[in-house]
TORKOL-4160 file (C-alpha; in steps of 0.2 Angstrom, whole numbers, padded with zeros to 4 digits, m for minus):
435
<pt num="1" X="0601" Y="0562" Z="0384"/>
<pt num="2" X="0588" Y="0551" Z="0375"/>
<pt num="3" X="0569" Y="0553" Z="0382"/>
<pt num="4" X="0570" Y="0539" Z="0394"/>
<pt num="5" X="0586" Y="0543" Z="0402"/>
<pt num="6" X="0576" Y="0561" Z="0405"/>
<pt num="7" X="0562" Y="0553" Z="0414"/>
<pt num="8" X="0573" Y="0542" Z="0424"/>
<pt num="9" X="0585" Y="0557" Z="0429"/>
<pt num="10" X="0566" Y="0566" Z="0435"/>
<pt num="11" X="0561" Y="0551" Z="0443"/>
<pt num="12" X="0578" Y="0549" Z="0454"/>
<pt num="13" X="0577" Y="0567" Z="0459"/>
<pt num="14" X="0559" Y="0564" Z="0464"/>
<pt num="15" X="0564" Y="0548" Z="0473"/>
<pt num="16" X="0576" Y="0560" Z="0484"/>
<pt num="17" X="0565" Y="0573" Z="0485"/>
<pt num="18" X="0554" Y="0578" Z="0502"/>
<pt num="19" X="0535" Y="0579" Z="0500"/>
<pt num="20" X="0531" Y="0598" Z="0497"/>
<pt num="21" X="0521" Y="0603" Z="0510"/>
<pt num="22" X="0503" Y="0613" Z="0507"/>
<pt num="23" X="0500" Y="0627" Z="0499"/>
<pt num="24" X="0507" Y="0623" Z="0483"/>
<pt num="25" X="0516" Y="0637" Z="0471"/>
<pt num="26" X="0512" Y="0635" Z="0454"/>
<pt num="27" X="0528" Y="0642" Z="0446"/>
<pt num="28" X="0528" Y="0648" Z="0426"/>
<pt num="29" X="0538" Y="0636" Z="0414"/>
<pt num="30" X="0552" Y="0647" Z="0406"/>
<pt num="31" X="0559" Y="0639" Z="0393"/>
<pt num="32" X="0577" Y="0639" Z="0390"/>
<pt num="33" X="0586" Y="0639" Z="0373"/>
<pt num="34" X="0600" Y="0622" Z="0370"/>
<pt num="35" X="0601" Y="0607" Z="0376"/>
<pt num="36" X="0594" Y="0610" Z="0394"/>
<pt num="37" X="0578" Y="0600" Z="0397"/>
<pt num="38" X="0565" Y="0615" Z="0400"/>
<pt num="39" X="0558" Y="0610" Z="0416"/>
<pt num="40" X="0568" Y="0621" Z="0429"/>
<pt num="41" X="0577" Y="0613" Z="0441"/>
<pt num="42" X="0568" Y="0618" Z="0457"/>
<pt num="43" X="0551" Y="0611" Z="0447"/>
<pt num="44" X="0557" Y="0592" Z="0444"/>
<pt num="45" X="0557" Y="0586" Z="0460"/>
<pt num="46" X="0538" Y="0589" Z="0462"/>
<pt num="47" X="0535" Y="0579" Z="0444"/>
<pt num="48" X="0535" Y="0563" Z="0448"/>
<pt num="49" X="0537" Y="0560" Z="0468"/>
<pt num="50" X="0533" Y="0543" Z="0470"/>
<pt num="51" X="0544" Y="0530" Z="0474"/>
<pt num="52" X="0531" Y="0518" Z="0467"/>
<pt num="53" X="0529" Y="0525" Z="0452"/>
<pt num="54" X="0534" Y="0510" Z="0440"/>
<pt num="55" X="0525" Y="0495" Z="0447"/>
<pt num="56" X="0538" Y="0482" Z="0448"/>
<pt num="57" X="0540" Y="0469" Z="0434"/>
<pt num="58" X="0532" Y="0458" Z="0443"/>
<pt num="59" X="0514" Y="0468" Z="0441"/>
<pt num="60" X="0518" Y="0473" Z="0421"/>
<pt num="61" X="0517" Y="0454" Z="0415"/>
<pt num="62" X="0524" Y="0452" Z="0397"/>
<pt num="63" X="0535" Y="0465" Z="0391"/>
<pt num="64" X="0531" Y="0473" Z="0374"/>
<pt num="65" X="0545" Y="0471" Z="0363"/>
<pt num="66" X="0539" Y="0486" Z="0351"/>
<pt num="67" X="0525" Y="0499" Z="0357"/>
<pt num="68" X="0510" Y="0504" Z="0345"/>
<pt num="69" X="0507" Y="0522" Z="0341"/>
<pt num="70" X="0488" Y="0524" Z="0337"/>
<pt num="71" X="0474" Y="0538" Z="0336"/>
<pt num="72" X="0455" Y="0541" Z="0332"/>
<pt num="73" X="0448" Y="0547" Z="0316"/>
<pt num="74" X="0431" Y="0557" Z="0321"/>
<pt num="75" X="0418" Y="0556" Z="0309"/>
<pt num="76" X="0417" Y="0575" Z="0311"/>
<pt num="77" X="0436" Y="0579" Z="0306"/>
<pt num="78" X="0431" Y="0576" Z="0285"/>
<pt num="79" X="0429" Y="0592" Z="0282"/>
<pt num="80" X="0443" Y="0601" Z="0289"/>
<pt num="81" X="0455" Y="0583" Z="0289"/>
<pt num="82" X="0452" Y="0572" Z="0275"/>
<pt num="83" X="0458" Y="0554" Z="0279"/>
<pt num="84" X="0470" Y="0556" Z="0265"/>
<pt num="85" X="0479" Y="0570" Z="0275"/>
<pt num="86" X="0483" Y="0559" Z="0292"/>
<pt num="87" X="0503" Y="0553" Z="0289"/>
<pt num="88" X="0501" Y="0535" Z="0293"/>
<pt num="89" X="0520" Y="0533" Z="0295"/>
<pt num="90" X="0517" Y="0540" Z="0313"/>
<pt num="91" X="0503" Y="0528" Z="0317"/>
<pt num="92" X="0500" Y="0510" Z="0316"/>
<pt num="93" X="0482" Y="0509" Z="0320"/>
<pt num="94" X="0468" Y="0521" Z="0317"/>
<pt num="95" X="0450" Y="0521" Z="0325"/>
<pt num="96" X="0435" Y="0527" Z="0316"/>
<pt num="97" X="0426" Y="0534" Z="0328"/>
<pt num="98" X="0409" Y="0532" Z="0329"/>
<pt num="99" X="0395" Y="0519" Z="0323"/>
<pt num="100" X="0381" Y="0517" Z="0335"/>
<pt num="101" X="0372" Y="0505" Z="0340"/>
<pt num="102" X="0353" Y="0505" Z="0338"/>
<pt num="103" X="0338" Y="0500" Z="0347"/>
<pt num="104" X="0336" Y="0487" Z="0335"/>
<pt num="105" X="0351" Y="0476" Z="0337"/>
<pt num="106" X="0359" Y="0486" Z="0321"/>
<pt num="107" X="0372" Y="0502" Z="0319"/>
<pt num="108" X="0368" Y="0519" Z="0312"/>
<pt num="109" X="0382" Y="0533" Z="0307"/>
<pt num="110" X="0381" Y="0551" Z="0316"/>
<pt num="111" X="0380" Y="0558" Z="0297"/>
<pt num="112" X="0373" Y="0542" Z="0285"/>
<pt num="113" X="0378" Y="0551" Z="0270"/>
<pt num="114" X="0396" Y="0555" Z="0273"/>
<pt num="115" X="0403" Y="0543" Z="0287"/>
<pt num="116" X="0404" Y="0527" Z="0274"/>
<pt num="117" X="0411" Y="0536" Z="0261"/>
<pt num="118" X="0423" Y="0543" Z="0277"/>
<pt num="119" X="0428" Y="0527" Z="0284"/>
<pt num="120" X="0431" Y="0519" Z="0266"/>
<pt num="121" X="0442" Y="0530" Z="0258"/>
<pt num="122" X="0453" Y="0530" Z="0277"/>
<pt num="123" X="0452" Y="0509" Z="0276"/>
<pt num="124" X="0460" Y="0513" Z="0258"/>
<pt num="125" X="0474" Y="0526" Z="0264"/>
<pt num="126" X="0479" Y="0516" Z="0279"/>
<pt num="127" X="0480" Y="0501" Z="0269"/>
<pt num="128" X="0490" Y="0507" Z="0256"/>
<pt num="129" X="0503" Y="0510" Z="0268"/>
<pt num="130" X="0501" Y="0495" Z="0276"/>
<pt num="131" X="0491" Y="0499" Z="0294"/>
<pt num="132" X="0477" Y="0496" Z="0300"/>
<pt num="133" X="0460" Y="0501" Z="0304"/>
<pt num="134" X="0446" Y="0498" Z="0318"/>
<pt num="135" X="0428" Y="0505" Z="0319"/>
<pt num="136" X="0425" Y="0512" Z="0335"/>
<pt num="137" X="0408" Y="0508" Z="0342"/>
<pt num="138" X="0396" Y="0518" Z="0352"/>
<pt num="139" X="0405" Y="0535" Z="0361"/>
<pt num="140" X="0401" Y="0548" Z="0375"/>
<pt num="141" X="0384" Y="0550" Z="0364"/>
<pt num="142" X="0382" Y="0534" Z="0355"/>
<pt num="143" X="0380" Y="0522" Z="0370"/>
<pt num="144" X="0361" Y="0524" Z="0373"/>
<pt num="145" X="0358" Y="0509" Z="0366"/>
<pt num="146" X="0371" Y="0496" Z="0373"/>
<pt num="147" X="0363" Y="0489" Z="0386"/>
<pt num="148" X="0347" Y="0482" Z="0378"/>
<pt num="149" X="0357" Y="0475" Z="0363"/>
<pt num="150" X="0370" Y="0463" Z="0373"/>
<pt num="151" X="0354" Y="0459" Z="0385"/>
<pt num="152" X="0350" Y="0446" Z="0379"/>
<pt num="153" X="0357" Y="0429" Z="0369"/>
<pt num="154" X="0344" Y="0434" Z="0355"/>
<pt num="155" X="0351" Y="0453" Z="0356"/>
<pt num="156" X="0367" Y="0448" Z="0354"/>
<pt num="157" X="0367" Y="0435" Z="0342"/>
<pt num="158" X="0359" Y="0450" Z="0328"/>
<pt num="159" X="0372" Y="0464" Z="0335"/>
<pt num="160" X="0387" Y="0454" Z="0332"/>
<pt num="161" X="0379" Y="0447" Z="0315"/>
<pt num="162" X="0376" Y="0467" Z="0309"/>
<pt num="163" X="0394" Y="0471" Z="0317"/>
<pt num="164" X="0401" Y="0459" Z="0304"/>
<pt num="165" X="0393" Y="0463" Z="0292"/>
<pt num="166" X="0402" Y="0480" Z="0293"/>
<pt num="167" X="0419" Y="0473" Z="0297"/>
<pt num="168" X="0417" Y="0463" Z="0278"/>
<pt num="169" X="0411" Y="0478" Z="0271"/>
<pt num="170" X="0424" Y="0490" Z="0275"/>
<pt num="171" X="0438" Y="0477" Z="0274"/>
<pt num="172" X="0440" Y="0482" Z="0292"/>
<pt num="173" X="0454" Y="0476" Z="0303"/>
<pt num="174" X="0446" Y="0476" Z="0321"/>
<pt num="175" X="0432" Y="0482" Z="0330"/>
<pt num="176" X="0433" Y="0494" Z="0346"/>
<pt num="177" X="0421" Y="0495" Z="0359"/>
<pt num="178" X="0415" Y="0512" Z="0367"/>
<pt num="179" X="0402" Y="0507" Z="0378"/>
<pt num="180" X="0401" Y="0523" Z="0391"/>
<pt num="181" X="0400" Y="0517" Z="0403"/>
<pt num="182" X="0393" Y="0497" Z="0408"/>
<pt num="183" X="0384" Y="0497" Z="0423"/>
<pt num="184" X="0381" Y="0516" Z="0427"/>
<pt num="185" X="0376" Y="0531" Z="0417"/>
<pt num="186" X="0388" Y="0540" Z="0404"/>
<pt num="187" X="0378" Y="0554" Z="0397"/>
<pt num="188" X="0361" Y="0554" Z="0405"/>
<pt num="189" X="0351" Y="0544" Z="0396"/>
<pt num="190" X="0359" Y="0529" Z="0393"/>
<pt num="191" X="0349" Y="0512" Z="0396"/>
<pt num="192" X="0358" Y="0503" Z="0411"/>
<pt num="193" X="0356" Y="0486" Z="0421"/>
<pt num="194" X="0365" Y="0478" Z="0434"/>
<pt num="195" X="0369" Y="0465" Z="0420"/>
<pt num="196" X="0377" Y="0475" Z="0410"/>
<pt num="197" X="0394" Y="0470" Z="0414"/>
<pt num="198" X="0390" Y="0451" Z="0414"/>
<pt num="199" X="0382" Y="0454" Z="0396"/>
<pt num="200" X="0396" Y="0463" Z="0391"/>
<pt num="201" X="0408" Y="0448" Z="0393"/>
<pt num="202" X="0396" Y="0437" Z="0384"/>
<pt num="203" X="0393" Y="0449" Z="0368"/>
<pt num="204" X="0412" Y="0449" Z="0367"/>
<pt num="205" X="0415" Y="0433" Z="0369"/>
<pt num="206" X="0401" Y="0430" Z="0355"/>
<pt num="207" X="0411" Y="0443" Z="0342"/>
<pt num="208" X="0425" Y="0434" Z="0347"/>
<pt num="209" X="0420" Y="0420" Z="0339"/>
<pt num="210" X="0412" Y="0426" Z="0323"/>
<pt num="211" X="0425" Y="0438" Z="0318"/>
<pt num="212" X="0439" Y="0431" Z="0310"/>
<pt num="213" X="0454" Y="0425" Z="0321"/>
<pt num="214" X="0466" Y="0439" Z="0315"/>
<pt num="215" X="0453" Y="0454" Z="0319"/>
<pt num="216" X="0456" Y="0464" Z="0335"/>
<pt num="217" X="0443" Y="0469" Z="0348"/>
<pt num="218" X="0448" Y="0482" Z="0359"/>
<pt num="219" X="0438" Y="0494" Z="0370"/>
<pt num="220" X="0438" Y="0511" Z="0376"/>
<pt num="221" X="0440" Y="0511" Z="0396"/>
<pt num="222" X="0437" Y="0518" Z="0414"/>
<pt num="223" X="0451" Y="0522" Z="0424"/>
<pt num="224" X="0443" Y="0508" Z="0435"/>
<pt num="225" X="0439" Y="0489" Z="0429"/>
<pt num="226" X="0420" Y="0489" Z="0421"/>
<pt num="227" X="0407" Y="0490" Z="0436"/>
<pt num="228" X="0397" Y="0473" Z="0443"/>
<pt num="229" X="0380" Y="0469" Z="0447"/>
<pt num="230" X="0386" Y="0478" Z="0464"/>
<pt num="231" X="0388" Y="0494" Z="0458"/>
<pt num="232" X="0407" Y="0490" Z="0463"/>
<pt num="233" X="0421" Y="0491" Z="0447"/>
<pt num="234" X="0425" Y="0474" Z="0449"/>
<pt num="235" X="0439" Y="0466" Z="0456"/>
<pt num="236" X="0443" Y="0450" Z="0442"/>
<pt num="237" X="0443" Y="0456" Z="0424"/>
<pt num="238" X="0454" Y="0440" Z="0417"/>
<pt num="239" X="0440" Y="0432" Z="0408"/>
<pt num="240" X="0440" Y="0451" Z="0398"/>
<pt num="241" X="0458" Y="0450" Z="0396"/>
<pt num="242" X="0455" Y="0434" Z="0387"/>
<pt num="243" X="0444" Y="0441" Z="0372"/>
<pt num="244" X="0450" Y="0458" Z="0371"/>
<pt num="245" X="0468" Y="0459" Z="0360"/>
<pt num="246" X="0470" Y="0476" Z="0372"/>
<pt num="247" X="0459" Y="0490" Z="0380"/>
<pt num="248" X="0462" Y="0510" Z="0381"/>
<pt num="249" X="0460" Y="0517" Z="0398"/>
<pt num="250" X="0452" Y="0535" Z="0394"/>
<pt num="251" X="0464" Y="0546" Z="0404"/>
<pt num="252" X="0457" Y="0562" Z="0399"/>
<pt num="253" X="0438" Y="0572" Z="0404"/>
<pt num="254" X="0444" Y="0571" Z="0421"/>
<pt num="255" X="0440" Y="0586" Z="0425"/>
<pt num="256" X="0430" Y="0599" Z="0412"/>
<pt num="257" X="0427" Y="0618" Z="0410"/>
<pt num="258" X="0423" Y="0625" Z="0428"/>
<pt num="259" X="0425" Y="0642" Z="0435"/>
<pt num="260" X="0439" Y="0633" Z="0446"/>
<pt num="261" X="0446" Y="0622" Z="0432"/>
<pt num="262" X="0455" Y="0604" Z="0433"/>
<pt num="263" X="0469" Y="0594" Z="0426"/>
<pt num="264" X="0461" Y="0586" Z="0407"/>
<pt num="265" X="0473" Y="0570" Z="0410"/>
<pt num="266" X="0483" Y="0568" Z="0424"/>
<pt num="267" X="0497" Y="0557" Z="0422"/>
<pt num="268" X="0496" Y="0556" Z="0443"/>
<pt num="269" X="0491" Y="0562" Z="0458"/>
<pt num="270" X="0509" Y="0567" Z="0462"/>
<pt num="271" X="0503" Y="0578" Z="0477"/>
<pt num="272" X="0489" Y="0564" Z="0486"/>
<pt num="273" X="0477" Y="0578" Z="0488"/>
<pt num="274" X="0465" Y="0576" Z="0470"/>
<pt num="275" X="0446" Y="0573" Z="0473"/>
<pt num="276" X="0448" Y="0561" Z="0461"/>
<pt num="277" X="0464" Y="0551" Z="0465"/>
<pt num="278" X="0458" Y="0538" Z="0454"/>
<pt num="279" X="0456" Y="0547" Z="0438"/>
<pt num="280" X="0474" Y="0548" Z="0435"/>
<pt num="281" X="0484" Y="0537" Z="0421"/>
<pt num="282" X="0496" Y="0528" Z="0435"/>
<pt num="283" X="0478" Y="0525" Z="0448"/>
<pt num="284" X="0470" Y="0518" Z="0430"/>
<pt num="285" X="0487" Y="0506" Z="0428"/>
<pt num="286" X="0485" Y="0500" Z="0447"/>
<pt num="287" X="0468" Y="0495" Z="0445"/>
<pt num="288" X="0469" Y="0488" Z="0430"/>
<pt num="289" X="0482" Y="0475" Z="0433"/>
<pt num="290" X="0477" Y="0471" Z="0451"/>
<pt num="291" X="0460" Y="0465" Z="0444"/>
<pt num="292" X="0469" Y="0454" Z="0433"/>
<pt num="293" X="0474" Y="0462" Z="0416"/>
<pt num="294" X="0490" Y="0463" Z="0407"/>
<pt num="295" X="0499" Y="0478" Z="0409"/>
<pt num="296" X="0505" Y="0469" Z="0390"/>
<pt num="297" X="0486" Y="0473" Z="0384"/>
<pt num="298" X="0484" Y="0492" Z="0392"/>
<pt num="299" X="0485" Y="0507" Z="0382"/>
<pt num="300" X="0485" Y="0524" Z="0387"/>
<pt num="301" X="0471" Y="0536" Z="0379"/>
<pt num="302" X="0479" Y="0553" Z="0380"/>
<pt num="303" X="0470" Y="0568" Z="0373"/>
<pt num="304" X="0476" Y="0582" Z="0357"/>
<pt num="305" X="0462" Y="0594" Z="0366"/>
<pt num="306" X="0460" Y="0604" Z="0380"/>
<pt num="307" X="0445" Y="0613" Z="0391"/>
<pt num="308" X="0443" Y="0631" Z="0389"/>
<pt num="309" X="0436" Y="0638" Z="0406"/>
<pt num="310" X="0431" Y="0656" Z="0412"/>
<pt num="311" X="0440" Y="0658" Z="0428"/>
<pt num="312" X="0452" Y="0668" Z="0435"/>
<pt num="313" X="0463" Y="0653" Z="0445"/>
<pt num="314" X="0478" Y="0654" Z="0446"/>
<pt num="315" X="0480" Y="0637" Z="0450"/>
<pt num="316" X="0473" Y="0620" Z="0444"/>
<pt num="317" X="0457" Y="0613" Z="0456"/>
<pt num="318" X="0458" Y="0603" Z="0471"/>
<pt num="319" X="0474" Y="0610" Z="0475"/>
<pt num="320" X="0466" Y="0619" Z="0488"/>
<pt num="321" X="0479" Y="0723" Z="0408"/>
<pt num="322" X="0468" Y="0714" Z="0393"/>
<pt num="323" X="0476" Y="0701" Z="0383"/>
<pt num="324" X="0476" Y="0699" Z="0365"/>
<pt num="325" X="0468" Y="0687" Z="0361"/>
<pt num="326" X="0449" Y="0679" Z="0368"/>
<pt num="327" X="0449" Y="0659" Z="0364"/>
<pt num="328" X="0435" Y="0654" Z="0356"/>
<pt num="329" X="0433" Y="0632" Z="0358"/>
<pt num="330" X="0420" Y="0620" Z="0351"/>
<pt num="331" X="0408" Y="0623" Z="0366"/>
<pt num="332" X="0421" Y="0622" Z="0381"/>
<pt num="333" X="0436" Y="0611" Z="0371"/>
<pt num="334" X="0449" Y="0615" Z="0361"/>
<pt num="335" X="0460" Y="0609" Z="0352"/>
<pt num="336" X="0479" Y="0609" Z="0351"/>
<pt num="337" X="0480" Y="0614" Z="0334"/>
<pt num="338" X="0467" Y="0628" Z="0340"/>
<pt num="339" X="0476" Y="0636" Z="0354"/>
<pt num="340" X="0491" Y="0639" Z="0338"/>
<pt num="341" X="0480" Y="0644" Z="0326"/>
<pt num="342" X="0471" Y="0658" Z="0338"/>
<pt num="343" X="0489" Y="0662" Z="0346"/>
<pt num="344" X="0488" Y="0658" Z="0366"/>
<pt num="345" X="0501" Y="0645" Z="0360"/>
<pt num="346" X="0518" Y="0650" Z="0350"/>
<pt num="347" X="0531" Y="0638" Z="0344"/>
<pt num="348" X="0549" Y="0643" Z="0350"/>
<pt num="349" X="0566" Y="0637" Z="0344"/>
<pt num="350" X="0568" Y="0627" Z="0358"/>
<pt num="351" X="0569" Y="0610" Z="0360"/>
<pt num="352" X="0569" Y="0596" Z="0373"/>
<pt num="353" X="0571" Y="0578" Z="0373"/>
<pt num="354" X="0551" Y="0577" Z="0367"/>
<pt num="355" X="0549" Y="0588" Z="0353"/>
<pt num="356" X="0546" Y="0609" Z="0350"/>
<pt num="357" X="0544" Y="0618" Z="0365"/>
<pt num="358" X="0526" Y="0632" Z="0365"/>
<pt num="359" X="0525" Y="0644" Z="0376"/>
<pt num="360" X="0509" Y="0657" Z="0379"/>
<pt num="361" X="0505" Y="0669" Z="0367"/>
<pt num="362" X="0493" Y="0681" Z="0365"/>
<pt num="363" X="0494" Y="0688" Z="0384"/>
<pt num="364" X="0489" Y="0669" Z="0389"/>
<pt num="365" X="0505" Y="0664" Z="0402"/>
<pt num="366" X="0510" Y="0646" Z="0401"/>
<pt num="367" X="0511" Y="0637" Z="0418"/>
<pt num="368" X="0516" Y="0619" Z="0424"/>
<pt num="369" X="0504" Y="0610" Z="0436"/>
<pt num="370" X="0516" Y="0600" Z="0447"/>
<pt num="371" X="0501" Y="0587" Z="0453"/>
<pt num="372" X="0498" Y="0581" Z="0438"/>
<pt num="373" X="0512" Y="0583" Z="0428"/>
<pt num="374" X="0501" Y="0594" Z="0414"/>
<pt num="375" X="0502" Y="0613" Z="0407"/>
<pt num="376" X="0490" Y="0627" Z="0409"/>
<pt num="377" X="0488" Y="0642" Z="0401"/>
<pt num="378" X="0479" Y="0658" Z="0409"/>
<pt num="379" X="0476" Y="0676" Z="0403"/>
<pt num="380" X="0472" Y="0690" Z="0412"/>
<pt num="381" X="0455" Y="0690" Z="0407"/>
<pt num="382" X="0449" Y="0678" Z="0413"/>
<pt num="383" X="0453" Y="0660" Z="0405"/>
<pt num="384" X="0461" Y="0648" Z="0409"/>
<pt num="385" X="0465" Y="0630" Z="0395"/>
<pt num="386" X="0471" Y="0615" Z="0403"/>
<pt num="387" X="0477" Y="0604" Z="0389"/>
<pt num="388" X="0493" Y="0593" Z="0385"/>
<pt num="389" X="0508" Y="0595" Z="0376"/>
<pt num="390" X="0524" Y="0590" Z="0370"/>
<pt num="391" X="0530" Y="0589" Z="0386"/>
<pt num="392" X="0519" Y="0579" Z="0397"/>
<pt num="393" X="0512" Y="0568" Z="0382"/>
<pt num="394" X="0530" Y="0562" Z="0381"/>
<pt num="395" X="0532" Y="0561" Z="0399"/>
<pt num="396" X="0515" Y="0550" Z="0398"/>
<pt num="397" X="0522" Y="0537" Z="0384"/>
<pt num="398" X="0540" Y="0536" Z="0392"/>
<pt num="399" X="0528" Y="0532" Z="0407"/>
<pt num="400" X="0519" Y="0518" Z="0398"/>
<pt num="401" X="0535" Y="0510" Z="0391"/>
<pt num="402" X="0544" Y="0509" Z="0406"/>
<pt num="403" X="0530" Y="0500" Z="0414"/>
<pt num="404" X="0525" Y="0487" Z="0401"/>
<pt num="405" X="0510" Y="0494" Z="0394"/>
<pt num="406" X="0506" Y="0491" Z="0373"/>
<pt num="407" X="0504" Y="0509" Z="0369"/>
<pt num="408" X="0498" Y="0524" Z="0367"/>
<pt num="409" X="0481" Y="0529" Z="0358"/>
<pt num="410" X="0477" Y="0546" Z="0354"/>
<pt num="411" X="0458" Y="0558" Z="0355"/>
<pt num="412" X="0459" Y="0563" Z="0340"/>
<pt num="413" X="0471" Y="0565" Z="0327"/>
<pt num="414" X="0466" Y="0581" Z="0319"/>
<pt num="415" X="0469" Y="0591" Z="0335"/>
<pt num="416" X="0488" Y="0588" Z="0332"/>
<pt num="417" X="0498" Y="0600" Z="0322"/>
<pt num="418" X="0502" Y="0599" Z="0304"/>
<pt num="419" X="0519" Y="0593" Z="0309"/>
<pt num="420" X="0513" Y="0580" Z="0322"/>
<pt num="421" X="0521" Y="0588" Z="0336"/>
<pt num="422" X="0509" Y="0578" Z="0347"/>
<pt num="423" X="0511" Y="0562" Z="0341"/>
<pt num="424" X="0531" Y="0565" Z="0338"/>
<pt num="425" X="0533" Y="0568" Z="0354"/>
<pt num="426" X="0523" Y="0550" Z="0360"/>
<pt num="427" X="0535" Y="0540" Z="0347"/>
<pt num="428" X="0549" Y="0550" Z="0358"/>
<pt num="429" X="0544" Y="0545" Z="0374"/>
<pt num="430" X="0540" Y="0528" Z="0369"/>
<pt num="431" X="0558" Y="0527" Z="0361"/>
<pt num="432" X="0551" Y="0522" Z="0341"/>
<pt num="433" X="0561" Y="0539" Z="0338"/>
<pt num="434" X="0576" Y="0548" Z="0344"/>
<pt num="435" X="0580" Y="0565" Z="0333"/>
């Protein structure tokens, strides 16, 4: 049974299955050994138990004949993942993530003396194996300064100058967007007016003009349509459609590290009783498409990290002996590739349609959240990691192709394995792969 046959076969059961009622158990995700998919029987019908599920075509727009695989390239990954390492033969567009924008209409680099030489040499792997690269602009700490350089026609006319100016440099292939967030605050001390949206479209439909016809402009997303000058995400984003070649809706940092933890990325609110019901992949598609976007132009940001907690929950929030091994993240994330090397993770011989299956190691217990449709680990002394794998990302990129959307982008690529399990298991579920 291929990948998409799998997530049909879940979505039948779930079509026929009754809405559990409250409490909800959270059961443990034994893995069997063969053939048989590893989710147990009595957990599928909770997966996915929406009849809505997948939008009818009608809603999807234009079908994509071939999804695109992409990821992110942090600055910060050169030490530890030089550019010549990442296997461009599972990706076919990279992001360099980040170049920021600066008060005075120009771009700066997190680290000036590395991140050129950084996004060079990656311009010069990908290219010698034919794909492609984009710069990602701005980020959770670079987007300060957004708002006063698109503010005005003169602020915009020498931020898209210095932007091409980059773009020749590099011999870049498109431009990426991550302004967090237009119209409210992102990290606290972001600049923000009520124009920001409105200001926004212009900018973009300035690059869009200077850049040459063949460059891409994307942008990293809300789950929700950018916000007006009401405060409100807004409820016709067309004209953004019209300049933009696709956009990324962020489906991860849902929830952080919390004494009673949440789902990273929810592919949906499977049981209707999340705090957040719009922070979810299948609430971002909805609103997305009802404001007027293609599903054709939509790509689904899925994350390779996960959020270490201190908690004893034994179940994800808004659902109502010492171990061996103490995770240690970067501040309170981690990333997959982490959870292996310091063993709350271990790879078994079993498979399923997606890729390797991993269970808990270490004293850490894997469990499957049926909610949201994504693991979490706990220990009995106190942790608890929720994070994605092979399993739900492929679950997520099945999604996305049964529903019409572009792709699938990837935060980042150095918190895959060695193997790219993670990525593997997307090209699964989006049908580029089938061993």
């Amino acid at each position: 049974m291929n990948s998409f046959s799998f997530l049909l076969l879940l979505l039948r059961i779930a079509q026929s299955a009754p809405t559990p009622n409250y409490p909800l158990l959270v059961y443990p995700l034994q893995p069997t050994y063969g053939a048989t998919p590893i989710i147990p029987t009595d957990e599928v019908a909770f997966l996915l138990p929406v009849p809505d599920l997948f939008p009818s075509s009608s809603t999807s727009g234009a079908r994509v004949s071939t999804p695109l695989v992409m990821a992110y390239y942090p600055d910060w990954a050169g030490p530890d993942f030089p550019p010549e390492k990442v296997d461009f033969t599972r990706y076919d567009w990279i992001d360099f993530a980040f170049a920021l924008p600066t008060k005075d209409c120009n771009l700066s680099w997190d680290d000036p003396d590395t991140s050129p030489a950084l996004l060079a040499r990656l311009v010069k792997a990908a290219h010698s194996q034919r794909k492609k690269v984009k710069l990602s602009v701005g980020g959770w700490t670079g987007s300060q300064h957004f708002s006063s350089v698109v503010s005005t026609d003169q602020n915009r006319m020498k931020f898209v100058k210095n932007i091409c100016a980059l773009y020749n440099q590099f011999h870049l292939d498109g431009i990426d967007i991550d302004w967090e967030y237009p119209g409210h605050q992102g990290e606290g001390d972001n600049e923000v007016s009520p124009n920001d949206t409105a200001n926004l479209l212009a900018f973009l439909q300035l690059l869009r003009r200077k850049l040459p016809s063949s460059a891409a402009i994307t942008a990293a997303t809300l789950p929700t349509p950018f916000y007006g000058a009401n405060g409100q995400p807004l409820r016709d984003v067309s004209a953004f459609a019209k300049v933009f070649n696709w956009i990324t809706l962020m489906n991860y940092d849902v929830w952080g590290s919390s004494q009673t933890p949440g789902p990273n990325a929810p592919l949906y609110d499977a049981c209707n009783n999340s705090s957040q019901p719009d922070g979810n992949a299948v609430a971002a598609f909805k609103a997305w498409t009802a404001a007027g976007f293609p599903a054709s132009k939509l790509v689904l940001g899925v994350p390779a990290y996960g959020y270490l907690s201190q908690s004893n929950a034994t179940r994800l929030r808004t659902r109502g002996s010492p171990a061996n091994v103490r995770l240690v993240g970067d501040g309170d994330q981690i990333q997959f590739r982490g959870l292996l090397k310091q063993g709350a993770l271990v790879r078994t011989p079993a498979r399923d349609n997606f890729g390797p299956v991993f269970s808990g190691g270490g004293g850490f217990t894997r469990y499957w959240d049926k909610c949201s449709s994504t693991p979490f680990l706990r220990s009995p002394v106190g942790q608890v990691v929720t994070y994605d794998d092979v399993q739900s990302l492929g679950m997520k990129a099945a999604w996305t192709k049964q529903v019409g959307m572009l792709g699938v982008n990837m935060f980042d690529v150095h918190g895959d394995t060695d193997g790219s399990d993670l990525a593997d298991s997307v090209r699964r579920g989006l049908g580029l792969i089938r061993s």
